[in-house]
NUBA-595277 format. One record per residue: residue number from 1; residue in one letter; x, y, z of N, C-alpha, C in turn. Coordinates in steps of 0.001 Angstrom, whole numbers, plus 500000, padded with zeros to 6 digits. Example, Ala and Ser with C-alpha at 12.3 -4.5 7.8 and 13.67 -1.06 7.14 Angstrom:
2
NODE:1:A:513190:494310:507800:512300:495500:507800:513200:496700:507800
NODE:2:S:512850:497750:507080:513670:498940:507140:512900:500030:507870
//
This chain:
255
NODE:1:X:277866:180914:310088:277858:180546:308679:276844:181414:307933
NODE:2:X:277289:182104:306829:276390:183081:305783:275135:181787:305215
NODE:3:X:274426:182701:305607:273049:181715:305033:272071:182667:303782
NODE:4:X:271262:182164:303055:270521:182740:302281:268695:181887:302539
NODE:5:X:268162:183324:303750:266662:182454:304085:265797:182798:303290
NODE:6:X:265584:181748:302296:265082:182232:300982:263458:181755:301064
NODE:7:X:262711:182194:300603:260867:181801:300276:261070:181246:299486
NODE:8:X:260043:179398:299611:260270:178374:298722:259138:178187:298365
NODE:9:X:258673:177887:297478:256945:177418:297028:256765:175937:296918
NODE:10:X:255899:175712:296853:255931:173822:296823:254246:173939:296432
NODE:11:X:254038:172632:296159:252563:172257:296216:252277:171037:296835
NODE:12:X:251097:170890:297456:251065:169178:298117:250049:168574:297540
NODE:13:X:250022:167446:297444:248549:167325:297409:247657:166874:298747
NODE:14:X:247050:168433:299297:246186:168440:300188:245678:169929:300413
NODE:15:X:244442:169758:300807:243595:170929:301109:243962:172093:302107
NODE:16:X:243921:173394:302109:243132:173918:303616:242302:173107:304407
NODE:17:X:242987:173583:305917:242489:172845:307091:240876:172920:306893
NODE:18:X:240105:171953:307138:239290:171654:306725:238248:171131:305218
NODE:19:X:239120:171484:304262:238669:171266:303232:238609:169524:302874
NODE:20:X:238271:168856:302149:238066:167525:301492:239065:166836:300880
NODE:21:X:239575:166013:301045:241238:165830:299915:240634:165550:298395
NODE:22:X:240271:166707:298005:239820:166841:296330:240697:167408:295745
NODE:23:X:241125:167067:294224:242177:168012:293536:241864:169628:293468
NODE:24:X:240062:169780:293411:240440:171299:293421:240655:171935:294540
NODE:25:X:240495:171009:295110:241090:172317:296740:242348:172295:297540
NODE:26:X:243632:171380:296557:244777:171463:296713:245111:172659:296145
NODE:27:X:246441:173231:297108:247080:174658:297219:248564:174721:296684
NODE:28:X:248788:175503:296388:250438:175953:296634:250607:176505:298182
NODE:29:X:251732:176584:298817:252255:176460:299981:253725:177165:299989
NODE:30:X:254485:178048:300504:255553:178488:300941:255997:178268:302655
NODE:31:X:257059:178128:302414:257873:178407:303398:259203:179048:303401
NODE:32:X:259882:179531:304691:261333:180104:304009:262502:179344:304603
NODE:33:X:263113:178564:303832:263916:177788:304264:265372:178700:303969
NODE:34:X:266238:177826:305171:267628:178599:305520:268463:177787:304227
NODE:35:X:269530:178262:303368:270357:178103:302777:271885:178224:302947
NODE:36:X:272665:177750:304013:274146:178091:303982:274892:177906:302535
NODE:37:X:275260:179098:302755:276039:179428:301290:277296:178587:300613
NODE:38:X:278222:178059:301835:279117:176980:301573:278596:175586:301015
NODE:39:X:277221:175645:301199:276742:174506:300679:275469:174864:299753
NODE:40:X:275913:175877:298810:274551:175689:297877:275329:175969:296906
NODE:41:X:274945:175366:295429:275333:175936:294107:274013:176102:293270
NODE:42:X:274761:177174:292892:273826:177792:291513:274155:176725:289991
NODE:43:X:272956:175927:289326:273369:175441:288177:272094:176355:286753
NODE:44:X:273260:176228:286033:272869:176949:285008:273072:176432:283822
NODE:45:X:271478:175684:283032:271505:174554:282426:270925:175298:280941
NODE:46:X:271982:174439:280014:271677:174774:278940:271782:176360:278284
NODE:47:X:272430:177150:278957:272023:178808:278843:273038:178527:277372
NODE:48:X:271940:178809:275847:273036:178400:274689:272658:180137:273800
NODE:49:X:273611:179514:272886:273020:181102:271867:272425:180757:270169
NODE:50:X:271874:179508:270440:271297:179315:268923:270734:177875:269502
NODE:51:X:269350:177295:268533:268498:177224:268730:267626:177115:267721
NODE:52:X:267309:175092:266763:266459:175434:265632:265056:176102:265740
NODE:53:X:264364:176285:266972:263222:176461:267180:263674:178286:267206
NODE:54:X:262969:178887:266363:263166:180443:266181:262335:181360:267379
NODE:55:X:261379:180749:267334:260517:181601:268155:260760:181020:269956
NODE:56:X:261378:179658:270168:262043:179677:271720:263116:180615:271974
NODE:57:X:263860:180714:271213:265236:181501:270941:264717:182458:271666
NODE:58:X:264227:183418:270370:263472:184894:270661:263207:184949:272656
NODE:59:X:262379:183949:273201:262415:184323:274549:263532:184145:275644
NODE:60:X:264174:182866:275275:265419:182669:276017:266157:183717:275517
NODE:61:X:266668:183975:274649:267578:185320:274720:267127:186182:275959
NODE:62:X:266197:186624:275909:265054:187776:276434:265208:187216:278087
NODE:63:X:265160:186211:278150:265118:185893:279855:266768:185871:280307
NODE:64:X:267523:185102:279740:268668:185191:279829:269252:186705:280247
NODE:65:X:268897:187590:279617:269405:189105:279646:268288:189581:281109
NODE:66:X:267529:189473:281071:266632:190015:282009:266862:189605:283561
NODE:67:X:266842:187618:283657:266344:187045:284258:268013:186252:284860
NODE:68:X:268355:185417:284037:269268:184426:284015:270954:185571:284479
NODE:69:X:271275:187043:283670:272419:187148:284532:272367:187660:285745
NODE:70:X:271077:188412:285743:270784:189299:286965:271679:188102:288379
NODE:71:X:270665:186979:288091:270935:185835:288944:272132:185034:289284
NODE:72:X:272941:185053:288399:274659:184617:287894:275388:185640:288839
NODE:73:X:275028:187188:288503:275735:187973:289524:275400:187987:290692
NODE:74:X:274291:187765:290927:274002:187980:292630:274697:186586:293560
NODE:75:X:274625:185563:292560:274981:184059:293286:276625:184612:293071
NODE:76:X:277298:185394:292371:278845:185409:292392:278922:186467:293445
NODE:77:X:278291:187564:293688:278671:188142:294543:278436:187696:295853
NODE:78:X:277655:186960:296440:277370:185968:297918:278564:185350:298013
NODE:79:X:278937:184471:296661:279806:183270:297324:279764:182083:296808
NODE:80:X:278197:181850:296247:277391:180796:295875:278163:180145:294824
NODE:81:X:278969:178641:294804:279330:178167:294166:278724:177903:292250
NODE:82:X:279428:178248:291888:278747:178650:290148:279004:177320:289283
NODE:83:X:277682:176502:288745:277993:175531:288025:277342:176122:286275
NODE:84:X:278404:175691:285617:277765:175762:284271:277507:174165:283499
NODE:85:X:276289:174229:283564:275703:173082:282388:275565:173060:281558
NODE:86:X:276339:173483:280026:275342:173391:278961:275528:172393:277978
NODE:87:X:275433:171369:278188:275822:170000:277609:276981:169676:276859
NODE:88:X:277403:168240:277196:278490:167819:276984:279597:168853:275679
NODE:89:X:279182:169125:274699:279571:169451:273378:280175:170711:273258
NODE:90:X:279199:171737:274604:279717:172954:274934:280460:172931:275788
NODE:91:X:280574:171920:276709:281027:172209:278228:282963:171783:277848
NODE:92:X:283340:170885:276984:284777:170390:276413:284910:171392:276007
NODE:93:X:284657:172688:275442:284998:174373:275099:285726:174964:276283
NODE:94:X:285813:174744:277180:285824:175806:278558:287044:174812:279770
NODE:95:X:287869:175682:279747:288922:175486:280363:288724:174958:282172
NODE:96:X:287662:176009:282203:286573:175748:283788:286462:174155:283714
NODE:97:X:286041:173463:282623:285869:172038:282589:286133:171343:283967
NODE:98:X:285473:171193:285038:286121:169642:285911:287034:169139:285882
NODE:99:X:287716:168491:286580:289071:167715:286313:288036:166142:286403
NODE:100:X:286521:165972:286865:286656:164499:287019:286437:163892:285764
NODE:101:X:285569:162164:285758:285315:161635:284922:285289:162826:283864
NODE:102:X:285671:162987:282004:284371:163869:281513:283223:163275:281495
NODE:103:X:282947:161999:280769:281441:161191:280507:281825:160175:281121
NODE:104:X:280507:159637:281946:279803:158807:282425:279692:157115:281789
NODE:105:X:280616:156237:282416:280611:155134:281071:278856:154872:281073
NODE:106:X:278577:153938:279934:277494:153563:279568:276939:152168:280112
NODE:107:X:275825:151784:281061:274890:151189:281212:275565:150053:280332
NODE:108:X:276099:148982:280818:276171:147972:279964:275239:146816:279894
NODE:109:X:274602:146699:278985:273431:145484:278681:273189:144909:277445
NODE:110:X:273154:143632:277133:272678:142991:276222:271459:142452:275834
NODE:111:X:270142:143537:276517:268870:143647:276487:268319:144550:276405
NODE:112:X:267319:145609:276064:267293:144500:274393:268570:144853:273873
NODE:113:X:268507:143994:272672:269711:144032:271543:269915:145259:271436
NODE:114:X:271164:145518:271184:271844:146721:270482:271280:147182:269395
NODE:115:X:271039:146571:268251:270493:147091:266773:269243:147772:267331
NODE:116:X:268508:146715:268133:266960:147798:268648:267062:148715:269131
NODE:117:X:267859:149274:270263:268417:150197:271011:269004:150990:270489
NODE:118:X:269875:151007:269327:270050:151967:268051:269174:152505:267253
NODE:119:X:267464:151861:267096:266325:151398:265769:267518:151350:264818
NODE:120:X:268382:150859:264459:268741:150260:262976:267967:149133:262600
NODE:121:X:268480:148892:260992:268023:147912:260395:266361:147545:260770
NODE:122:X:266108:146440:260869:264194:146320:260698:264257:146643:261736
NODE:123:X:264619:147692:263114:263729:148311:263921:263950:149833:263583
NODE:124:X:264513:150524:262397:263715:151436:262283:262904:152137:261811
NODE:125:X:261841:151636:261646:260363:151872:262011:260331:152537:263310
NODE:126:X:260798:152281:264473:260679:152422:266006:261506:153861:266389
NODE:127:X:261851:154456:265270:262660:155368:265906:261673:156458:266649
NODE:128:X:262538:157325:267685:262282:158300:268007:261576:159604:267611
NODE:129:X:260371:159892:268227:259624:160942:267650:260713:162256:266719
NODE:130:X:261715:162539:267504:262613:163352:266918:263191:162812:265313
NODE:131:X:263739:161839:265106:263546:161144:264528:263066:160102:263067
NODE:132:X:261840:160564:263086:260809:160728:262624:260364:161388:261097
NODE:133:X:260571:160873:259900:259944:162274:259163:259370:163519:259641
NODE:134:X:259606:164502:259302:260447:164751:258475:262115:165242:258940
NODE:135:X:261952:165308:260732:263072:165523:261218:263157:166962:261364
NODE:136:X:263959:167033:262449:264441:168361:262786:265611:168595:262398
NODE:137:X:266280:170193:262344:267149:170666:261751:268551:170449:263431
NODE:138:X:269569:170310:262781:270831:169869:263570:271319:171762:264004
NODE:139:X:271499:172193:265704:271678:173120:265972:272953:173872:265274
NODE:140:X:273213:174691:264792:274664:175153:264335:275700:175956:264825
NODE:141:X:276442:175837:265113:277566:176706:265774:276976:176922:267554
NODE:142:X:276798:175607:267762:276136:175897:269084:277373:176426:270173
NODE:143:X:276780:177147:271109:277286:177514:272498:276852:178394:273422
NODE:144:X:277377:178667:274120:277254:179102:275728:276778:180851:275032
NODE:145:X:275751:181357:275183:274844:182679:275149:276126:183376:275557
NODE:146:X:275915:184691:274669:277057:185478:274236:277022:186406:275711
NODE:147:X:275773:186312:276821:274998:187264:277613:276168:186423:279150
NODE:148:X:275993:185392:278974:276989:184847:280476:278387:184735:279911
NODE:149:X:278925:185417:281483:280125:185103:281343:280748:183855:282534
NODE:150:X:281503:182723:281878:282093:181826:282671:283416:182318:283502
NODE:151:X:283360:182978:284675:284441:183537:285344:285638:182134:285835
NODE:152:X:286485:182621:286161:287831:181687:286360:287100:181069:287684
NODE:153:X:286318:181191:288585:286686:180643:289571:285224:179591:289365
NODE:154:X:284104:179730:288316:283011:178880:287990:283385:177379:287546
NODE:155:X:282761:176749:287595:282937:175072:287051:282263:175048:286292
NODE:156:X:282321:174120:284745:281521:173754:283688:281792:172063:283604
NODE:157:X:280123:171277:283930:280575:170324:283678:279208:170196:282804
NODE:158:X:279688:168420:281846:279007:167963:281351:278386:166547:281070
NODE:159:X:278161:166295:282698:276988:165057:283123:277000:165182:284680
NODE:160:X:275940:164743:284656:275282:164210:286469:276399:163589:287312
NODE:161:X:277472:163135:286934:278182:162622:287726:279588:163334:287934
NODE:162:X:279558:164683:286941:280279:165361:287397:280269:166517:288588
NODE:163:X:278392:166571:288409:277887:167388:288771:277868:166972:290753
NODE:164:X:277321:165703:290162:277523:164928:291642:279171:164810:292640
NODE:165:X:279973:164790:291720:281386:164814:291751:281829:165942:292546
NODE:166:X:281446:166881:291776:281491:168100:292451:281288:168628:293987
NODE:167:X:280011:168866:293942:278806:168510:294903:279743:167760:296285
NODE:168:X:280119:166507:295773:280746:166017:297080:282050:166748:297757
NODE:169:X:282747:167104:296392:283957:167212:297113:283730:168621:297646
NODE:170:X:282444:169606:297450:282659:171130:297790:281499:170905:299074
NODE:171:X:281459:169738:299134:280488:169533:300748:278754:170549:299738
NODE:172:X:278189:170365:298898:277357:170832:298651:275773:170411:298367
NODE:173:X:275016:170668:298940:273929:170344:299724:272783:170419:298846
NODE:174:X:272666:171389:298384:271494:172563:297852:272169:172988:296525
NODE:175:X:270866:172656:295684:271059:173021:294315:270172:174147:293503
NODE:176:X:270244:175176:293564:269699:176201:292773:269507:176519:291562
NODE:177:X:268245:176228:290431:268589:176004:289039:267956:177030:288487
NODE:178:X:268622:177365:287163:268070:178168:286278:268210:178225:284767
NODE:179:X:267778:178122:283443:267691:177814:282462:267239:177798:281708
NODE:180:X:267543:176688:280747:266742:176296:279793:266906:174362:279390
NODE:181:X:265940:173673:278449:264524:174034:278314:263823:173895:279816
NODE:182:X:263122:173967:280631:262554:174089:281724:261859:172370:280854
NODE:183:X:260926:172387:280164:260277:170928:280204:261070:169759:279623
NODE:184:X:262210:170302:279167:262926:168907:278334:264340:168962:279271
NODE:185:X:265366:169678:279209:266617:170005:279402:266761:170019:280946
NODE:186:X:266193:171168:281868:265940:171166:283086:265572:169942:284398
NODE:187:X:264545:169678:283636:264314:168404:284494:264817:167200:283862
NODE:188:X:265057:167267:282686:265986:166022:282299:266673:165087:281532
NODE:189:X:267872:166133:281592:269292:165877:281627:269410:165261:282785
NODE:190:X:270914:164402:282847:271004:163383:283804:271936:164891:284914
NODE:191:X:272025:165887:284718:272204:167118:285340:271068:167603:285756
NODE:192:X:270058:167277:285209:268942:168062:285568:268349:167387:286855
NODE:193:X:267034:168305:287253:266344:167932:288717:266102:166526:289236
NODE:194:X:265089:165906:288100:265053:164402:287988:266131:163857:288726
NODE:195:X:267254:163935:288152:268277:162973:288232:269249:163203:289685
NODE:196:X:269204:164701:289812:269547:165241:291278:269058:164643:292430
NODE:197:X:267476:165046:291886:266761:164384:293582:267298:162761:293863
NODE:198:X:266771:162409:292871:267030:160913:292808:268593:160632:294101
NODE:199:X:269738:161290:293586:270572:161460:294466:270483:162255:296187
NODE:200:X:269558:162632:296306:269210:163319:297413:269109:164964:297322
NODE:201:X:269992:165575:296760:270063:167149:296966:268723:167820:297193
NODE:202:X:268795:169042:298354:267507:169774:298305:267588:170578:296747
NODE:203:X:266291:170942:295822:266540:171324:294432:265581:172509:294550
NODE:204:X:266072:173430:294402:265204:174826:293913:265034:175235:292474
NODE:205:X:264259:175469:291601:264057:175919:290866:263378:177448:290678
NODE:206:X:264318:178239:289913:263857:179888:289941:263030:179657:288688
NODE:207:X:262002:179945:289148:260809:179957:288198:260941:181382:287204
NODE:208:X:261231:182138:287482:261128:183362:286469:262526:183453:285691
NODE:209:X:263419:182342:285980:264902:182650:285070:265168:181252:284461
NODE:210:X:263628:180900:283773:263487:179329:282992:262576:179238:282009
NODE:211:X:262938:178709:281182:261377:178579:280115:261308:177973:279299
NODE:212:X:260516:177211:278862:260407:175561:278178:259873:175630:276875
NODE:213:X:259521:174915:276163:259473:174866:275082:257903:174836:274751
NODE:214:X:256917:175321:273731:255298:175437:274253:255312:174562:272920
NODE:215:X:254062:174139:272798:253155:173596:271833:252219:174470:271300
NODE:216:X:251479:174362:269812:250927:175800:269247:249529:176118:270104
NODE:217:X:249177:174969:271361:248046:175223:271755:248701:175841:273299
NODE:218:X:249760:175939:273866:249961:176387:275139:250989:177809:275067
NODE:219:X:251187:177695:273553:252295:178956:273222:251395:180623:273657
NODE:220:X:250553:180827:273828:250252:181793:274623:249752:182532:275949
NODE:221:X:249830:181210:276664:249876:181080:278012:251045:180462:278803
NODE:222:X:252096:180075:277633:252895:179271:278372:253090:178221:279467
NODE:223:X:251420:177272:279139:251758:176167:280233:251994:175232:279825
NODE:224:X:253071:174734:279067:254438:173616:279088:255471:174039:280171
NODE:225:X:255662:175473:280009:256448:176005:280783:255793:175622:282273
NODE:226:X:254702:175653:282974:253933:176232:283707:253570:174469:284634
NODE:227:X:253963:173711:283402:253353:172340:284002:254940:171695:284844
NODE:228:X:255733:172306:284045:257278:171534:284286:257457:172519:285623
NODE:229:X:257299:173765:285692:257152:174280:287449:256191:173355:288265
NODE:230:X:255262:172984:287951:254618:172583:288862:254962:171101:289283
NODE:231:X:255977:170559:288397:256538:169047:288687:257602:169120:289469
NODE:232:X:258025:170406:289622:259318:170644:290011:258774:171132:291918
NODE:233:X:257674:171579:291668:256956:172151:292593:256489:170917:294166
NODE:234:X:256121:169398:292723:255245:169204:293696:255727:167441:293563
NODE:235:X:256863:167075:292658:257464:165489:292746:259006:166275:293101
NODE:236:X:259586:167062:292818:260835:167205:292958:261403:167983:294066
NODE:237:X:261004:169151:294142:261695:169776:295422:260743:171398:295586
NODE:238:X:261573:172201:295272:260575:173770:295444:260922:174819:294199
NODE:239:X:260769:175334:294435:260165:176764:293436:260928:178417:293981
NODE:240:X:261534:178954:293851:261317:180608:294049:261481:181467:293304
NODE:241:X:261284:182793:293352:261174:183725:292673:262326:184483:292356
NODE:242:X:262739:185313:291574:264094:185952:290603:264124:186880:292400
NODE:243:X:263248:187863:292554:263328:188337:293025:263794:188323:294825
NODE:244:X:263071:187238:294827:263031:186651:296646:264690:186465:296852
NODE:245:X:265049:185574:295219:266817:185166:295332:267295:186210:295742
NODE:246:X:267129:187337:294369:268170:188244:294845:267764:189091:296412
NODE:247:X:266645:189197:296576:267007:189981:298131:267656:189232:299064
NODE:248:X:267599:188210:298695:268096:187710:299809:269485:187377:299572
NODE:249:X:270517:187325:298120:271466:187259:298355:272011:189113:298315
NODE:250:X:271392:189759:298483:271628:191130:298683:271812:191279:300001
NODE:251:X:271156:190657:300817:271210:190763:302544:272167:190047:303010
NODE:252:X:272530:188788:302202:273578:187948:302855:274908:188892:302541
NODE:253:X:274573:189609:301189:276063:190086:300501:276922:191217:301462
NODE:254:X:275837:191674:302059:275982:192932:302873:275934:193082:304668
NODE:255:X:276246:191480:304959:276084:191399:306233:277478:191077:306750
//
């Protein structure tokens, strides 16, 4: 069976042998775990082409082209089963669509009330930071980045239970992600990592073909971006590099 023995990063919380179990002397940690290719998919979350936030845009474009197809082709040329995520609204565009459920029925409960669970009427006051005066602007002419292409033989779904759907019926094990937003979208969407592990899948995240959304105090170091790797790192599953992927689906491609 074609495998892909890829270098995974993780973090624990614990020291070098000998050290104290103190937070500063917890490490990051690799290992290279085996990947059979019949059982891994590549998901590719959110990859859109507009975007009210101007200055996220500007970099996701930029990674997308750099980062995000490099990675699309190397997982199509292995073998690596190709999922496209980019939420419900885009994913009913694309013929690739799933045949299962499309959406996920809804959580049925009569607690709390509905009106609260909406904030209508006197609960909203309670609404959502988004929400909120003065509000954000509604995305326009949204879709799938002009930079990927959805080939005939890729899947586009749009929820966790298609995703899961999937997954079962292609015997698939191992989930490989790459995207966008890395702190909102990535980890969670009911597609995203969160919601994966929860189901069991081993979850990789390519750290250099993702990037999240910053705040005006982390926007030049990028650790919003930097904190959502490290959750992914060290509650969810592992981490690797653009590069480690592709050599290694370069070696599988050619064996």
């Amino acid at each position: 069976m074609k495998s892909l023995d890829l270098t995974v990063r993780y973090f624990q919380d614990s020291p070098p042998e000998g050290q104290p179990y103190r937070e500063e002397f917890f490490v990051r940690r690799q290992i290279t775990m085996s990947l059979p290719v019949s059982q891994t998919g590549l998901v590719l979350v959110d990859v859109w082409n507009n975007h009210f936030i101007e200055s996220w845009l500007e970099r996701a474009e930029q990674i997308t082209r750099d980062a995000v197809v490099p990675i699309l082709n190397a997982a199509r040329q292995v073998g690596l089963t190709i999922v496209h995520a980019p939420s419900p609204e885009v994913a009913v565009k694309f013929d690739q669509m799933v045949g299962y459920e499309r959406f996920p029925a809804e959580i049925e409960s009569d607690w709390p009330p509905a009106e609260f669970r909406e904030r209508q009427g006197e609960f909203s006051a309670y609404r959502g930071p988004r929400h909120q005066p003065p509000g954000i602007p509604k995305i326009e002419s949204l879709d799938m980045s002009s930079a990927i292409e959805v080939g005939e033989e890729d899947f586009v779904i749009a929820s966790g239970q298609q995703l899961h759907d999937l997954c079962r019926e292609r015997k698939i094990l191992h989930l490989v992600y790459a995207g966008f937003a890395t702190n909102w979208c990535v980890v969670g969407r009911d597609y995203g990592l969160r919601s994966m592990r929860k189901l069991g899948y081993n979850l990789i995240l390519l750290r250099d073909a993702t990037m999240g959304v910053e705040f005006p105090d982390t926007i030049h170091n990028l650790m919003a971006t930097e904190l959502a790797i490290r959750e992914a790192e060290q509650q969810i599953g592992f981490s690797a590099s653009n590069k480690d992927f592709l050599d290694v689906c370069h070696k599988a491609s050619i064996r």
